[in-house]
N, CA, C and O atoms as a MOPAC input file, in Angstrom:
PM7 MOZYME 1SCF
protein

 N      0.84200 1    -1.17500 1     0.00000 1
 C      0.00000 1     0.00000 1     0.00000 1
 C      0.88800 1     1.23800 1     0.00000 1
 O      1.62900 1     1.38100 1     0.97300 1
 N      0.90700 1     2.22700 1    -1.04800 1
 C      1.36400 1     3.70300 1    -1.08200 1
 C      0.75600 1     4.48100 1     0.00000 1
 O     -0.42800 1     4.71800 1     0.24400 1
 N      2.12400 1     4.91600 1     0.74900 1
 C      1.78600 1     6.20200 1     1.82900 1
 C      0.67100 1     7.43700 1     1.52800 1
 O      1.43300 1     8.15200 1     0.87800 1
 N     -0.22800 1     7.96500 1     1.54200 1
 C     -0.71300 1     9.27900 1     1.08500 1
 C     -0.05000 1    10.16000 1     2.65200 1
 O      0.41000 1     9.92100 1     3.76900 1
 N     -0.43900 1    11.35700 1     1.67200 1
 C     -0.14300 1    12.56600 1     2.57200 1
 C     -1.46000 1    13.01800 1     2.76200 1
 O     -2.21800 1    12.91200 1     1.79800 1
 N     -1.99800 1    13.62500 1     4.07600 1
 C     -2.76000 1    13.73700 1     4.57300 1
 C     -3.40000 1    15.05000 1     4.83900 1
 O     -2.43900 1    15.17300 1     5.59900 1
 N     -3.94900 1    15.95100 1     4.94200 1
 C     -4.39500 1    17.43300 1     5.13700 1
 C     -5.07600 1    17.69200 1     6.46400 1
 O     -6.28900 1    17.48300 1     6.50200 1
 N     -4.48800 1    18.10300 1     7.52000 1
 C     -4.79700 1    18.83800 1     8.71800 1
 C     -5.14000 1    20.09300 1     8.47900 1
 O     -4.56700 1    20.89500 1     7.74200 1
 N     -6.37300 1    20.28900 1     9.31400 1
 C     -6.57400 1    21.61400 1     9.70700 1
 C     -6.46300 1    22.15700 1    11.04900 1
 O     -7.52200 1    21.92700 1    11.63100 1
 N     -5.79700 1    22.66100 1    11.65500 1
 C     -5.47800 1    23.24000 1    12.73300 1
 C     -6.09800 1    24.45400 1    13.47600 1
 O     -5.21700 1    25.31300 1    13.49200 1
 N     -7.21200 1    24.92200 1    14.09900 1
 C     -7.84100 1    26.13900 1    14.78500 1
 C     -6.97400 1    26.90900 1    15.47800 1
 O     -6.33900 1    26.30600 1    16.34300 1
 N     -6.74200 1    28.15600 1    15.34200 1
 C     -6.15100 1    28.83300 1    16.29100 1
 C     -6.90300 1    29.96500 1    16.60900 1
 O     -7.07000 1    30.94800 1    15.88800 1
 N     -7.48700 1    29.71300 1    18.07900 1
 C     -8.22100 1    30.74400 1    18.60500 1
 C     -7.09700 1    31.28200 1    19.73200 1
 O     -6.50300 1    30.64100 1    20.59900 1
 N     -7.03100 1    32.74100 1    19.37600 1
 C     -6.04100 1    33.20800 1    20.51600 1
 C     -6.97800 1    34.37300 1    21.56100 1
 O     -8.03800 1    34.90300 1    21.22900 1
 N     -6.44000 1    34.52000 1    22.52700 1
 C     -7.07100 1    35.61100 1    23.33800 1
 C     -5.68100 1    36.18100 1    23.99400 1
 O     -5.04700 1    35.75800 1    24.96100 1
 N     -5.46800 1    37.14300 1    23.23900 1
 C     -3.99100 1    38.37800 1    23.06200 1
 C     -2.85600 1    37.11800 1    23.55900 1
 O     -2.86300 1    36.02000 1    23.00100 1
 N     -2.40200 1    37.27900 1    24.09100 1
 C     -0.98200 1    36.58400 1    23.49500 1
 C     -1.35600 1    34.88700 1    24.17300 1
 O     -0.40800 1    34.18200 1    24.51800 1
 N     -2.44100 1    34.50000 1    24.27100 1
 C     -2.48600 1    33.01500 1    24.93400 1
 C     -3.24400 1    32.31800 1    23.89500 1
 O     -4.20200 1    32.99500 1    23.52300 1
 N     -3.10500 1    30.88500 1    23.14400 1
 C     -3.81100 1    30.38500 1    22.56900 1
 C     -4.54100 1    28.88300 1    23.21200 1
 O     -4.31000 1    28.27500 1    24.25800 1
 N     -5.56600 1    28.59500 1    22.01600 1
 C     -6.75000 1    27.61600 1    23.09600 1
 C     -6.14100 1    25.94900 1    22.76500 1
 O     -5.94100 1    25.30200 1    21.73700 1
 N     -6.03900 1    25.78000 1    23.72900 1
 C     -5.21700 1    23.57900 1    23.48200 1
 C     -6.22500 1    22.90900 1    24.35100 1
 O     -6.80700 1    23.30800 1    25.35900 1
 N     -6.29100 1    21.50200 1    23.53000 1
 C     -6.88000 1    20.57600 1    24.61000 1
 C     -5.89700 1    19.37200 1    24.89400 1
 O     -4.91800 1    19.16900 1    24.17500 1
 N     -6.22100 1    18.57000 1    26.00600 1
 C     -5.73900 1    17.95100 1    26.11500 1
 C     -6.29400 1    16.51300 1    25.83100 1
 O     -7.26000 1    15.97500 1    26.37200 1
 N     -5.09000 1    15.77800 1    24.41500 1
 C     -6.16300 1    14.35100 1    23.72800 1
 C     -6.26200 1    13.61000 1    24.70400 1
 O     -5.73000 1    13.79800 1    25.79900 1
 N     -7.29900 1    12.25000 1    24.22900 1
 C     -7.70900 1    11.32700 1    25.14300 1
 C     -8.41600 1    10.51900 1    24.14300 1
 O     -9.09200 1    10.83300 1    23.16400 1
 N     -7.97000 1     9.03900 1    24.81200 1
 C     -8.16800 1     8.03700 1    23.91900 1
 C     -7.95800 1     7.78600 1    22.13600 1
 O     -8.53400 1     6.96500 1    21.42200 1
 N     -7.00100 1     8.74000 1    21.79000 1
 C     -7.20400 1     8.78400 1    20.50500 1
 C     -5.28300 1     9.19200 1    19.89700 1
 O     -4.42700 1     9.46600 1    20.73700 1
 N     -5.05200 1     9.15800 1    18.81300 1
 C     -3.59500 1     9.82900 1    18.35100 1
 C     -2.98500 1    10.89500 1    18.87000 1
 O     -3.34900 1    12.02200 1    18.53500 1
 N     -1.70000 1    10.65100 1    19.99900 1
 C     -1.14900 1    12.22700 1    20.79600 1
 C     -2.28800 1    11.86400 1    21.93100 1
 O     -2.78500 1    12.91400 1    22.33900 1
 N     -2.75100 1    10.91200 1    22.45100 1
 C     -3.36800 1    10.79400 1    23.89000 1
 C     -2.34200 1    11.21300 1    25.13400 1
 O     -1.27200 1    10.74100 1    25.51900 1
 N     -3.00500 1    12.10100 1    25.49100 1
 C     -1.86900 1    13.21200 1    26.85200 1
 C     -0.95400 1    14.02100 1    26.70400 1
 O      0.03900 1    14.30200 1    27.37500 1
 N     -1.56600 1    14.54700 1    25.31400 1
 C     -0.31600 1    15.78300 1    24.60200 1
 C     -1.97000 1    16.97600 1    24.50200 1
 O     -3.19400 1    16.84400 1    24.49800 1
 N     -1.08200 1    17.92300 1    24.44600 1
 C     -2.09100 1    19.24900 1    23.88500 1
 C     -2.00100 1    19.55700 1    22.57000 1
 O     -1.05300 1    19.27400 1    21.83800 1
 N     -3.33900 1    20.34500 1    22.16600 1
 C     -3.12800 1    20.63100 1    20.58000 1
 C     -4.10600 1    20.88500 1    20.27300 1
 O     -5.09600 1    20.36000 1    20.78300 1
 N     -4.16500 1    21.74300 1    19.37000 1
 C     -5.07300 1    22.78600 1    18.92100 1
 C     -6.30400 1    21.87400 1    18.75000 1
 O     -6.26600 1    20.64700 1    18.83300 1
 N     -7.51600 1    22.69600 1    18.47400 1
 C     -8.58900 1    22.01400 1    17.79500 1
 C     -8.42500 1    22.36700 1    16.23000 1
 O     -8.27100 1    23.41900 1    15.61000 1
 N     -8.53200 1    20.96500 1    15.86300 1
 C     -8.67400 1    20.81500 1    14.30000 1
 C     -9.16300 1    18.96500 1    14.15400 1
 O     -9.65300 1    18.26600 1    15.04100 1
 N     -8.85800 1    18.62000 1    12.90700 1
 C     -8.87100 1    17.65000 1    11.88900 1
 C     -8.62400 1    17.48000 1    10.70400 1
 O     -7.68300 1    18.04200 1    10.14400 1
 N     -9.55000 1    16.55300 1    10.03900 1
 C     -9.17600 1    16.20000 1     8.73400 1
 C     -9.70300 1    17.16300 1     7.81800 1
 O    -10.88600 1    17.46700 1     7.96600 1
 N     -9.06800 1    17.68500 1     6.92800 1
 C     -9.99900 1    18.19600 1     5.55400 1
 C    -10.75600 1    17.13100 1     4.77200 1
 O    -10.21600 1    16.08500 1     4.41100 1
 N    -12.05400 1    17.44500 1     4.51900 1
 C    -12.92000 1    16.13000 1     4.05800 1
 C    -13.72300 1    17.23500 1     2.33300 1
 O    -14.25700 1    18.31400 1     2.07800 1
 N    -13.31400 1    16.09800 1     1.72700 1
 C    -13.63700 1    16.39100 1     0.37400 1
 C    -14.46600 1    17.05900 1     0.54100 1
 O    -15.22800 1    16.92400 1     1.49900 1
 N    -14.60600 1    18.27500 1    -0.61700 1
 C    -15.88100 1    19.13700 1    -1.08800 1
 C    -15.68700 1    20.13000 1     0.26200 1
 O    -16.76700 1    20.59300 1     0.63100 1
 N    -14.69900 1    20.49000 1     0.95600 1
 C    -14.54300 1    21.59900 1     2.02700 1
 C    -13.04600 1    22.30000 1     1.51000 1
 O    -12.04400 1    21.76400 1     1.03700 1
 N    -13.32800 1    23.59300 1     1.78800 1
 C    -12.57500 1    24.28900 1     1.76700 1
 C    -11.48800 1    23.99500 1     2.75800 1
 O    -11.57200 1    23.02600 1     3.51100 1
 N    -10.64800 1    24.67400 1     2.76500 1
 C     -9.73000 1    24.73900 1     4.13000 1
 C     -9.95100 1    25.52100 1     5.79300 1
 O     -9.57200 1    25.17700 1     6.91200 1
 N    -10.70500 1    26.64000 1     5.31700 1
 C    -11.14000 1    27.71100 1     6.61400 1
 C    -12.76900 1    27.07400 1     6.86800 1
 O    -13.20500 1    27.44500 1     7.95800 1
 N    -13.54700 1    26.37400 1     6.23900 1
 C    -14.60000 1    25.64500 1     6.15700 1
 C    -14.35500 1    24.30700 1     7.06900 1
 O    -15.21600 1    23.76900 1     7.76400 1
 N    -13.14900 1    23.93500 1     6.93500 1
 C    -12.82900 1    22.66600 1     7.65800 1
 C    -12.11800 1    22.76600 1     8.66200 1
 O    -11.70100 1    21.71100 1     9.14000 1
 N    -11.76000 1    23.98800 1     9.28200 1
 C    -11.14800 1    24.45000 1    10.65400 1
 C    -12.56000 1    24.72300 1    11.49600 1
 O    -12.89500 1    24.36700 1    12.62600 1
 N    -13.24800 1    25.50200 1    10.47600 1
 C    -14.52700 1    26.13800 1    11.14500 1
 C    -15.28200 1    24.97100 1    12.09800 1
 O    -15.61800 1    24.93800 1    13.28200 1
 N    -15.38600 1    23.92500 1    10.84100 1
 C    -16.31500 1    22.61900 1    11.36500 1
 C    -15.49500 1    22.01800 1    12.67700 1
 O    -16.05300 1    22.05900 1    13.77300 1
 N    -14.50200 1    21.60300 1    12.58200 1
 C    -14.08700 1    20.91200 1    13.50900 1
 C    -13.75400 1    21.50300 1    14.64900 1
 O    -13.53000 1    20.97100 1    15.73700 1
 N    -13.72700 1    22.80700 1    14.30900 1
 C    -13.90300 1    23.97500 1    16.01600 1
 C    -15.12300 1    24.01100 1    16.45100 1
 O    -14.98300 1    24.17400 1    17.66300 1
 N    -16.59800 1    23.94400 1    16.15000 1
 C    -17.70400 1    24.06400 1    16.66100 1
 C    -17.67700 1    22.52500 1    16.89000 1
 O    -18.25600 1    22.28200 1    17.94900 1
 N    -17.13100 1    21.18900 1    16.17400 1
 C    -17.68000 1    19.88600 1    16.66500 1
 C    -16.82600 1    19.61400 1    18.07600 1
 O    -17.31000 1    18.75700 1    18.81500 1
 N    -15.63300 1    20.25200 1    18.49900 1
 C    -14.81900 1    19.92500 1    19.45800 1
 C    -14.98300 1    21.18300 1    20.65400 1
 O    -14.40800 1    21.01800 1    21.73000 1
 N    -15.52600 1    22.02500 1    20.49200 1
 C    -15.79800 1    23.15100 1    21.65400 1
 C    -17.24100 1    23.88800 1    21.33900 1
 O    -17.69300 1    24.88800 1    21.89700 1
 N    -17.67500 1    23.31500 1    20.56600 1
 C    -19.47300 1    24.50300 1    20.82200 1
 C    -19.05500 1    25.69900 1    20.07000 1
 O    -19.91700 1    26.31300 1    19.44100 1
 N    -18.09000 1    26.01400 1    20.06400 1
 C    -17.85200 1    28.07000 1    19.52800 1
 C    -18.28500 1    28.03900 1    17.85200 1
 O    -18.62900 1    26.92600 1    17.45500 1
 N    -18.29400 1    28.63200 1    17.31000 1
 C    -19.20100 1    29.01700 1    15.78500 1
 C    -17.81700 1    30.59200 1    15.74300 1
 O    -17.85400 1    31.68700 1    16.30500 1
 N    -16.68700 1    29.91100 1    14.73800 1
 C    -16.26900 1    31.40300 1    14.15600 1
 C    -17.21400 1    31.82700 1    13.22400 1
 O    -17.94700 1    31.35500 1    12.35500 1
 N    -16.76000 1    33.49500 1    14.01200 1
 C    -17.46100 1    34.28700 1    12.52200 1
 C    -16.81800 1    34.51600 1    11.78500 1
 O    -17.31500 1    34.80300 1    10.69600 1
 N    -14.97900 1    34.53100 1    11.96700 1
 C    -14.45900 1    34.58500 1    10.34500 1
 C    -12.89500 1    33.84800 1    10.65700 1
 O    -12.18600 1    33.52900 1    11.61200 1
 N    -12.89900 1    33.82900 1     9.58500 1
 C    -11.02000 1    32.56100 1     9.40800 1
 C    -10.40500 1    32.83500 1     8.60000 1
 O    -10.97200 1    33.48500 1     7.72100 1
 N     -9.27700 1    32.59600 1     8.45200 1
 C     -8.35200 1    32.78600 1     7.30900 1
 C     -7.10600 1    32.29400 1     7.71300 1
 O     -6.54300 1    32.62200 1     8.75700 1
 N     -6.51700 1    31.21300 1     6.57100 1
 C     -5.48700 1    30.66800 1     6.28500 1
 C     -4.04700 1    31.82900 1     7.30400 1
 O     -4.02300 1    33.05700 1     7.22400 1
 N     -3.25100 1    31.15900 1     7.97100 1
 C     -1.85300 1    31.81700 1     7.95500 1
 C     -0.63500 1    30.74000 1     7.89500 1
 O      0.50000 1    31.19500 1     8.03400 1
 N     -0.78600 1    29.44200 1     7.71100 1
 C      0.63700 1    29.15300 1     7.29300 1
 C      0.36800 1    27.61100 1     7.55300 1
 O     -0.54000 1    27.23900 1     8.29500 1
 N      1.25800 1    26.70200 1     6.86000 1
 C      1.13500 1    25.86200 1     5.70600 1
 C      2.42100 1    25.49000 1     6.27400 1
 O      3.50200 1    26.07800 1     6.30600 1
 N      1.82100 1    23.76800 1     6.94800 1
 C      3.44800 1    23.04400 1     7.57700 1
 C      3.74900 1    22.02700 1     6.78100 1
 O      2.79200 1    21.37500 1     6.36300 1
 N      5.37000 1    21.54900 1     6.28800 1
 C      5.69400 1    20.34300 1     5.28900 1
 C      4.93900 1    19.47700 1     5.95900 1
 O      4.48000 1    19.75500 1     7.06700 1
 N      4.70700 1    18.19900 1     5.28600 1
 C      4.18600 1    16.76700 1     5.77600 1
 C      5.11400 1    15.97200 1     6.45100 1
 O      6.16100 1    15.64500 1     5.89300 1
 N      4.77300 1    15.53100 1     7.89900 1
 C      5.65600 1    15.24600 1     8.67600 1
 C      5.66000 1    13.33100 1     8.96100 1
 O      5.06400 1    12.75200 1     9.86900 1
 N      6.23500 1    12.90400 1     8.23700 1
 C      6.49500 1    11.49900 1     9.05700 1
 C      6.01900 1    11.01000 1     9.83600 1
 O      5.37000 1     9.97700 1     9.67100 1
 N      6.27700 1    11.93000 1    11.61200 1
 C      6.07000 1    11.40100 1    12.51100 1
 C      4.62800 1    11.82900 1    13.09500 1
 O      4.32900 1    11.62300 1    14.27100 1
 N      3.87900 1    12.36000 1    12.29100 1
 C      2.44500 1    12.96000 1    12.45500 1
 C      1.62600 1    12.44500 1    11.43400 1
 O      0.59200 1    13.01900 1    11.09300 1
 N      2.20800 1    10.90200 1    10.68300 1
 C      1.08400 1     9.91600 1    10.11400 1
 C      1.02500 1    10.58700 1     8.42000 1
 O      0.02400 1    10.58900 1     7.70400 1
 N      2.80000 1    11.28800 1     7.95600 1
 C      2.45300 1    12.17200 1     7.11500 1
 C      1.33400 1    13.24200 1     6.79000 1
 O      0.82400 1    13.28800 1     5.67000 1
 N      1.05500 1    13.90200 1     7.57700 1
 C      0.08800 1    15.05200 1     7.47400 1
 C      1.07100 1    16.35000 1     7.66000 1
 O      2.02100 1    16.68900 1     8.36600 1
 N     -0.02300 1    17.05200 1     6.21800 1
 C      0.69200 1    18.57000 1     6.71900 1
 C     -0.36800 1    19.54500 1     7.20000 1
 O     -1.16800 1    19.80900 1     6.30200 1
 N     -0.55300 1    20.01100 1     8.07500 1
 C     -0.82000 1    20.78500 1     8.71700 1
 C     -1.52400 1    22.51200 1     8.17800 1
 O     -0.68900 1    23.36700 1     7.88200 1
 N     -2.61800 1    22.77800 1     8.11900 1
 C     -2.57700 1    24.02400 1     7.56900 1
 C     -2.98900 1    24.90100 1     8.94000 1
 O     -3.96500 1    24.58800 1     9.62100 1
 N     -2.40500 1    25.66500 1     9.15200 1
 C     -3.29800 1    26.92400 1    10.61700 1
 C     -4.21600 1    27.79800 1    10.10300 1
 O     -3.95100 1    28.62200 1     9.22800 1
 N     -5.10300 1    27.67300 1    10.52800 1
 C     -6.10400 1    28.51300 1    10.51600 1
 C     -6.49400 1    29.59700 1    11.41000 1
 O     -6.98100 1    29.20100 1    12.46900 1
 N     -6.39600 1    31.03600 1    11.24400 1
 C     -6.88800 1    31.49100 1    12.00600 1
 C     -8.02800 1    32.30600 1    12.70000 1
 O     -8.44300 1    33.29600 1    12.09600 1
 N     -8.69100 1    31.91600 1    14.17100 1
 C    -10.29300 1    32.25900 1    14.22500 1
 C    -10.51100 1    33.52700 1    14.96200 1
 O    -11.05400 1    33.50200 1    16.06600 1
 N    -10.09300 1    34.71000 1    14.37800 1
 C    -10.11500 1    36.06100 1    15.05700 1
 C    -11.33600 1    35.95300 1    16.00800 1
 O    -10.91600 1    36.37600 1    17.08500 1
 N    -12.13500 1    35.73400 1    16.09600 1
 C    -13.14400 1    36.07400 1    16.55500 1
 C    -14.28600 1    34.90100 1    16.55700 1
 O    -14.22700 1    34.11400 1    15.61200 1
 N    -15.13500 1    34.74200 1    17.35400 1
 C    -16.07200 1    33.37200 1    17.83900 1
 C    -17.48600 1    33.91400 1    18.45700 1
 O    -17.71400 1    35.03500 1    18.91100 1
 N    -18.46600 1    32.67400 1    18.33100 1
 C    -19.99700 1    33.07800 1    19.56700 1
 C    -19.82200 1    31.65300 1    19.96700 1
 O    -19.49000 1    30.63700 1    19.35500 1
 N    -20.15800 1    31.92200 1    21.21200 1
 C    -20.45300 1    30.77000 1    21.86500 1
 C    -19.36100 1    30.13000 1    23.59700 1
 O    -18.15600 1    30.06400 1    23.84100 1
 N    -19.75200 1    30.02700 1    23.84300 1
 C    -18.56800 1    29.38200 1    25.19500 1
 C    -17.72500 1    28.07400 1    24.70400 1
 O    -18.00600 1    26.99900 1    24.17500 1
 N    -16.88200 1    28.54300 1    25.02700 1
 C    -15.95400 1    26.56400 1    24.75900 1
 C    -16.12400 1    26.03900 1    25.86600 1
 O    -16.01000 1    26.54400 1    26.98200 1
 N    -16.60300 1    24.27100 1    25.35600 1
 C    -16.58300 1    23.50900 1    26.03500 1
 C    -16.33100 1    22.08900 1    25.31000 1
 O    -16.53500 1    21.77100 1    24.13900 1
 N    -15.82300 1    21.34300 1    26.38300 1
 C    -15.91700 1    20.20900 1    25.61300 1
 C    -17.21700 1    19.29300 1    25.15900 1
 O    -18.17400 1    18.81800 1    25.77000 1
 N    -16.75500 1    19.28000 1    23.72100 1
 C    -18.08600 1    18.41000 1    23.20100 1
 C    -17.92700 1    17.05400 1    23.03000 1
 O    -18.89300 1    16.29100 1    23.03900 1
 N    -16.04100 1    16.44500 1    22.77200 1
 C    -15.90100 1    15.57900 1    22.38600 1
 C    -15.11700 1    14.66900 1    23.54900 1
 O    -14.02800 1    14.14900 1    23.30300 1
 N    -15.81300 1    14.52500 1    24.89900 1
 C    -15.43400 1    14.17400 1    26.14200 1
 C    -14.54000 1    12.81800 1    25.46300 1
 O    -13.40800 1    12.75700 1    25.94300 1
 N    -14.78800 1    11.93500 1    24.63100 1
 C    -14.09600 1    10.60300 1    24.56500 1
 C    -13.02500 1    11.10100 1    23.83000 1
 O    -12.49200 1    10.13400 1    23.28800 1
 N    -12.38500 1    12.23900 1    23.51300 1
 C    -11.39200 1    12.61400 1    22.56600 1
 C    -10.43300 1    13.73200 1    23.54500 1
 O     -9.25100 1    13.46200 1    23.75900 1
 N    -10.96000 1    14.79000 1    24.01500 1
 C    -10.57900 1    15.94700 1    24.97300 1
 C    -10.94300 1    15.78800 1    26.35600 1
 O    -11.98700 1    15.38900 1    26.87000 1
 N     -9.83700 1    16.19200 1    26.85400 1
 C    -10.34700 1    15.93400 1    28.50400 1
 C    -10.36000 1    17.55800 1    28.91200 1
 O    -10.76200 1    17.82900 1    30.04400 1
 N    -10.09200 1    18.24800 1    28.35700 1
 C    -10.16600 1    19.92200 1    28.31300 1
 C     -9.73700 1    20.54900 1    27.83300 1
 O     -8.61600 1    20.25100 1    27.42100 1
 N    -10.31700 1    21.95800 1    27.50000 1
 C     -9.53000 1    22.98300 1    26.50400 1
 C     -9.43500 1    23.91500 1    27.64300 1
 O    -10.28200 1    24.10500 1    28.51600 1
 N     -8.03500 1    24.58600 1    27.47600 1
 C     -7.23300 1    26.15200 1    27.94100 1
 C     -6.67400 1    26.93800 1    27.43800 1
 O     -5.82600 1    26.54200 1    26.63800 1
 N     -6.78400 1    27.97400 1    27.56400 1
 C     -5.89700 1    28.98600 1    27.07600 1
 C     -4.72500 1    29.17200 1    27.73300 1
 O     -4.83900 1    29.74600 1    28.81700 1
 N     -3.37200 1    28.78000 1    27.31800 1
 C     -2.05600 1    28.98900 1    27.74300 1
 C     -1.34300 1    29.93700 1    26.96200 1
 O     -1.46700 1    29.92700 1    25.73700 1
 N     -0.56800 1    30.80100 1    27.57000 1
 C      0.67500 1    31.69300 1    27.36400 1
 C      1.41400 1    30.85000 1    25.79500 1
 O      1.68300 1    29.65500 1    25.66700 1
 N      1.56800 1    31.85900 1    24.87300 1
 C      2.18200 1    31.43500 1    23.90100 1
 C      3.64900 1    31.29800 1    24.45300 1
 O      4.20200 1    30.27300 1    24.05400 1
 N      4.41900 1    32.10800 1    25.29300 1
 C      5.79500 1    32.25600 1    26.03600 1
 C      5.56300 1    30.62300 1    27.00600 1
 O      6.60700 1    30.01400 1    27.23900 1
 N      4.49800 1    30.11900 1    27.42000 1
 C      4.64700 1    28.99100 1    28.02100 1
 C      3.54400 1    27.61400 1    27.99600 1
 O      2.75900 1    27.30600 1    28.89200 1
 N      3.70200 1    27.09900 1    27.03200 1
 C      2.92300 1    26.06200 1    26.66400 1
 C      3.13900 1    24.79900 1    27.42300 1
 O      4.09300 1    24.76900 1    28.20000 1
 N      2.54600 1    23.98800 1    27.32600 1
 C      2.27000 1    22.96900 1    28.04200 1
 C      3.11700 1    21.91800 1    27.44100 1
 O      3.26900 1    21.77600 1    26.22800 1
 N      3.63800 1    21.21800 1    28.32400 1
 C      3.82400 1    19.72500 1    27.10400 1
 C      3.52200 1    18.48400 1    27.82200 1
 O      3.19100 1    18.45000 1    29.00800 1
 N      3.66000 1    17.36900 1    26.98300 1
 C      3.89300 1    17.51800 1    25.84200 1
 C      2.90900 1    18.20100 1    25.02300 1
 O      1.80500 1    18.46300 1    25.49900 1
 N      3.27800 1    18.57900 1    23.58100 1
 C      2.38500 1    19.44100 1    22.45800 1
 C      2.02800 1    17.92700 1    21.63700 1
 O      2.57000 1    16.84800 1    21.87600 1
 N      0.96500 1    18.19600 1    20.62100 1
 C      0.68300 1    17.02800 1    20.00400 1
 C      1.55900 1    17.00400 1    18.79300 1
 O      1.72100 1    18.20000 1    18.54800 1
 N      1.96700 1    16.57300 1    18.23600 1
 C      3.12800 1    16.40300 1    16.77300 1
 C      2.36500 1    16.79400 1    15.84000 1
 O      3.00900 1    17.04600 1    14.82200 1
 N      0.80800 1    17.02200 1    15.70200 1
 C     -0.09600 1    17.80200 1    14.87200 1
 C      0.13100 1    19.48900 1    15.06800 1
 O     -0.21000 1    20.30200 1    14.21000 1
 N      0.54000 1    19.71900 1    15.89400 1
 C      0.15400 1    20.91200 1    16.10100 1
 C      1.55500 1    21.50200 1    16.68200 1
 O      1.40300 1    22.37300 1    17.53800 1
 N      2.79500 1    21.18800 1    16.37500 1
 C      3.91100 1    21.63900 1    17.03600 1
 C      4.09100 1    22.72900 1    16.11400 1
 O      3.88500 1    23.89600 1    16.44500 1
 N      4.53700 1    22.31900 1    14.76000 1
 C      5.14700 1    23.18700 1    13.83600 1
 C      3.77700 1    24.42400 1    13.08100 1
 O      3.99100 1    25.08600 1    12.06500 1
 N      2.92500 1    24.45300 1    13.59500 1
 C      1.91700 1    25.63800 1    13.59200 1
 C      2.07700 1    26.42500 1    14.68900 1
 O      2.19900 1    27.64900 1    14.72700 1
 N      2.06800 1    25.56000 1    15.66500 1
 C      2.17100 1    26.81800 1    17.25000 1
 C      3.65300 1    27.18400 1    16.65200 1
 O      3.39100 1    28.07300 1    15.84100 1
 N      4.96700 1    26.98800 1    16.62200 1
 C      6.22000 1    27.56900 1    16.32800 1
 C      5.68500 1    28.65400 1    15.42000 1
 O      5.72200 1    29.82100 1    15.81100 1
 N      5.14300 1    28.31700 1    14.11900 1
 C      4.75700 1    29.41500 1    13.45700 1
 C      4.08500 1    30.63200 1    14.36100 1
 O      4.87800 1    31.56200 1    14.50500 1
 N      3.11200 1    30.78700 1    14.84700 1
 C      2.38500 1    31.10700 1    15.46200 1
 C      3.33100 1    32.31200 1    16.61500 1
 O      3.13400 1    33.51800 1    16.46100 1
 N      4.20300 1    31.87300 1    17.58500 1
 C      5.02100 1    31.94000 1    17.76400 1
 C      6.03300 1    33.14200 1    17.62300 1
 O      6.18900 1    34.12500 1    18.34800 1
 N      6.72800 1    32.72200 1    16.35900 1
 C      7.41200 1    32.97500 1    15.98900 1
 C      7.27300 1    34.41700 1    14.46800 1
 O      8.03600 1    35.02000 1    13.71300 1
 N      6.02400 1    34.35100 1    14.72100 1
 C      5.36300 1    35.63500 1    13.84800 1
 C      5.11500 1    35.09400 1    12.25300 1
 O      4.46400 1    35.75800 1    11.44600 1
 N      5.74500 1    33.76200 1    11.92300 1
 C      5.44200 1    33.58800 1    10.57700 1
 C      4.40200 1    33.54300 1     9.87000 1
 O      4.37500 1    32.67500 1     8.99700 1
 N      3.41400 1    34.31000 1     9.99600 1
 C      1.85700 1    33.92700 1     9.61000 1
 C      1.87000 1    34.83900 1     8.30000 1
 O      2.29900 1    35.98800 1     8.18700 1
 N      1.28500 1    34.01700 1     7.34500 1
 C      0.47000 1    34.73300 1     6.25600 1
 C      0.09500 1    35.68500 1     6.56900 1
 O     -0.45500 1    35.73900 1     7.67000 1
 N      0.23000 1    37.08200 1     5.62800 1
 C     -0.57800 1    38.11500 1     5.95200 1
 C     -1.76400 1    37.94000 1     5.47400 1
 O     -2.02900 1    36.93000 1     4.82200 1
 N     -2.52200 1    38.74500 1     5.68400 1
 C     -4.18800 1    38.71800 1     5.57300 1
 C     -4.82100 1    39.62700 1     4.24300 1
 O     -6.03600 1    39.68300 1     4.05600 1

């Protein structure tokens, strides 16, 4: 069977310099943190498929998104590359929706993150970080 490469979407909801992680459970990266995201699923856009998988994993509904940066496909993350998305702005309270997957979401200090980080979501938070984001 040929490897495929895989398409992550990654949520990044920040509130001024802290962004939102959960911590997995029962599932890939179980007891690491990492953004809310998933898979891109045919016939979805990219900011369409951050959107979805942020309201299926915390309740919140962005009102707007946009692409900032685009990670190589990584080996040790099941070949997936990673796209960040980012969710200026939201309605709704976060909570967990997907109790058999997240055991909680927080907002932590970009200067001090938690670890372990999930291998989905390392080389987006660095971006993130590190100021490399797509401009808008």
């Amino acid at each position: 069977m040929t490897a495929h490469v895989r398409v992550g979407v990654q949520a990044i909801v920040r509130s001024g310099e802290r962004v939102l992680l959960g911590l997995r459970a029962n599932t890939f990266g179980a007891g690491t943190w990492g953004l809310p995201g998933g898979h891109l699923e045919v016939g979805e856009t990219l900011t369409g498929a951050a959107c979805r998988e942020l309201e299926e994993e915390t309740g919140v509904r962005a009102r707007d998104a946009r692409v900032v940066c685009v990670t190589d496909p990584d080996p040790a993350a099941n070949h997936h590359m990673q796209i960040g998305v980012e969710i200026p702005d939201y309605t709704g309270e976060i909570r967990v929706r997907e109790p058999d997957r997240c055991e909680r979401w927080e907002f932590w200090p970009l200067d001090a993150l938690p670890s372990p980080l999930f291998v989905g979501s390392v080389d987006v938070l660095n971006k993130v970080r590190g100021g490399a984001l797509l401009p808008s």
